[in-house]
N, C-alpha and C positions, 0 to 999 in steps of 0.2 A: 541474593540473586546469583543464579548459576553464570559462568563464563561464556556458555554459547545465550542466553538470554541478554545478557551484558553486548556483548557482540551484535545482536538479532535488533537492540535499540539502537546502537552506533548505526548501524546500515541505514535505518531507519533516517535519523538523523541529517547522514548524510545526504539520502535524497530528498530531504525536504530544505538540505541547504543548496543542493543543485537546482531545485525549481525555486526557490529564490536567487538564486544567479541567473536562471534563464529570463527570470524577469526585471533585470536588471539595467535592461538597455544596451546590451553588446551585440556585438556581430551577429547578421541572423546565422550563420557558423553556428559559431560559438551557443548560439540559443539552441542550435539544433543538438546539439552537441551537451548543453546541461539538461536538453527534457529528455533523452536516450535517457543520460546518467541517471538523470531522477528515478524514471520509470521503471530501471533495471536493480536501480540498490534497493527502490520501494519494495518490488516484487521478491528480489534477494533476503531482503528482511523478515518481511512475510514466509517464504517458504523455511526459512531458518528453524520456525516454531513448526514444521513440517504437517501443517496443518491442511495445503491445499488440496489433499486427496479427504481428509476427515473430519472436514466440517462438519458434514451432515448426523455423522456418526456422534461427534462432540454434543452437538445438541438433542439428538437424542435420548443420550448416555446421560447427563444432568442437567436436562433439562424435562424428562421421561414423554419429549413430541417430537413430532418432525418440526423442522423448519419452516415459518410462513415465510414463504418464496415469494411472498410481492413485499415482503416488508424494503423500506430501501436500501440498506446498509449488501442483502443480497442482490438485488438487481442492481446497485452498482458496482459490486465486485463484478460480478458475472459481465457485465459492457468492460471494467476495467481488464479484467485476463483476455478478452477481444484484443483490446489494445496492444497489451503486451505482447499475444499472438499471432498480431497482424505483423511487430517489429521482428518479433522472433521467427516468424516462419515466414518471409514475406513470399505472395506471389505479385506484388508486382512494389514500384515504388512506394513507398507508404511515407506519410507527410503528419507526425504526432506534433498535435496543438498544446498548446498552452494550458488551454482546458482541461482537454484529455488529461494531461498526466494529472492537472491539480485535482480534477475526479477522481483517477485514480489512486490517486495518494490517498485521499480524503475517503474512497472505500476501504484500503488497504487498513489504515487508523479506524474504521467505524466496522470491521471486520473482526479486529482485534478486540477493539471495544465491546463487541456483543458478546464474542465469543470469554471473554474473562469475566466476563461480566455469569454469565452462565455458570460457571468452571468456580470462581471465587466470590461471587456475591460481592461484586462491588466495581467500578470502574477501573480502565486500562489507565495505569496512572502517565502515558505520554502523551495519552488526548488531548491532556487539558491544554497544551500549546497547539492544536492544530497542524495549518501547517507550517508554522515559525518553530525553526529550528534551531537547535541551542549551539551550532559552532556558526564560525564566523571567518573561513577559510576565500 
């Protein structure tokens, strides 16, 4: 496994150990404070495998289709980058749920999932935890 791939899992990681901090029972601070985190190392991670501009391309490419756009794993990426770019560009206050990021964690991972799956014939091997994450920070 390469060192940016290595790296692209730690992110990962961490933000699914920030949204289990955020559900943890602290401050709602503090909670606001681990679903940003979450949300931002999810997306970080994701874009790492610089994949967010060639999706469509990737499947394509080996897969020899376009993409079915109602399958779920795509329309919940697509409401999860809303998310992200409601925090990232806000035009007015923006109030990220609990929910929300754990959707979009869970597209970010089912994103990944399809797309290796595509690419390598065979499942993203950190799915299999969802979104329980392997530190304990």
């Amino acid at each position: 496994m390469s060192d940016i791939d290595q790296f692209a899992r730690q992110l990962l990681e961490e933000a699914k150990r920030f949204f289990e901090r955020a559900n943890s029972g602290e401050s709602d601070d503090a909670t606001h404070a681990f679903l940003h985190a979450a949300l931002m190392l999810g997306f970080c991670a994701f874009e790492m495998y610089r994949l967010t501009d060639h999706i469509e391309f990737i499947f394509r490419r080996f897969f020899g289709n376009a993409i079915d756009k109602s399958q779920g794993w795509w329309v919940n990426l697509k409401a999860a980058l809303n998310t992200r770019n409601d925090l990232i560009h806000p035009k007015q206050q923006t109030e990220v749920s609990k929910g929300a990021v754990e959707a979009a964690l869970k597209a970010i991972i089912q994103t990944l999932g399809a797309l290796y799956k595509a690419v390598y014939r065979r499942p993203y091997p950190p799915s299999t935890r969802g979104l329980n994450s392997t530190m304990d920070f």
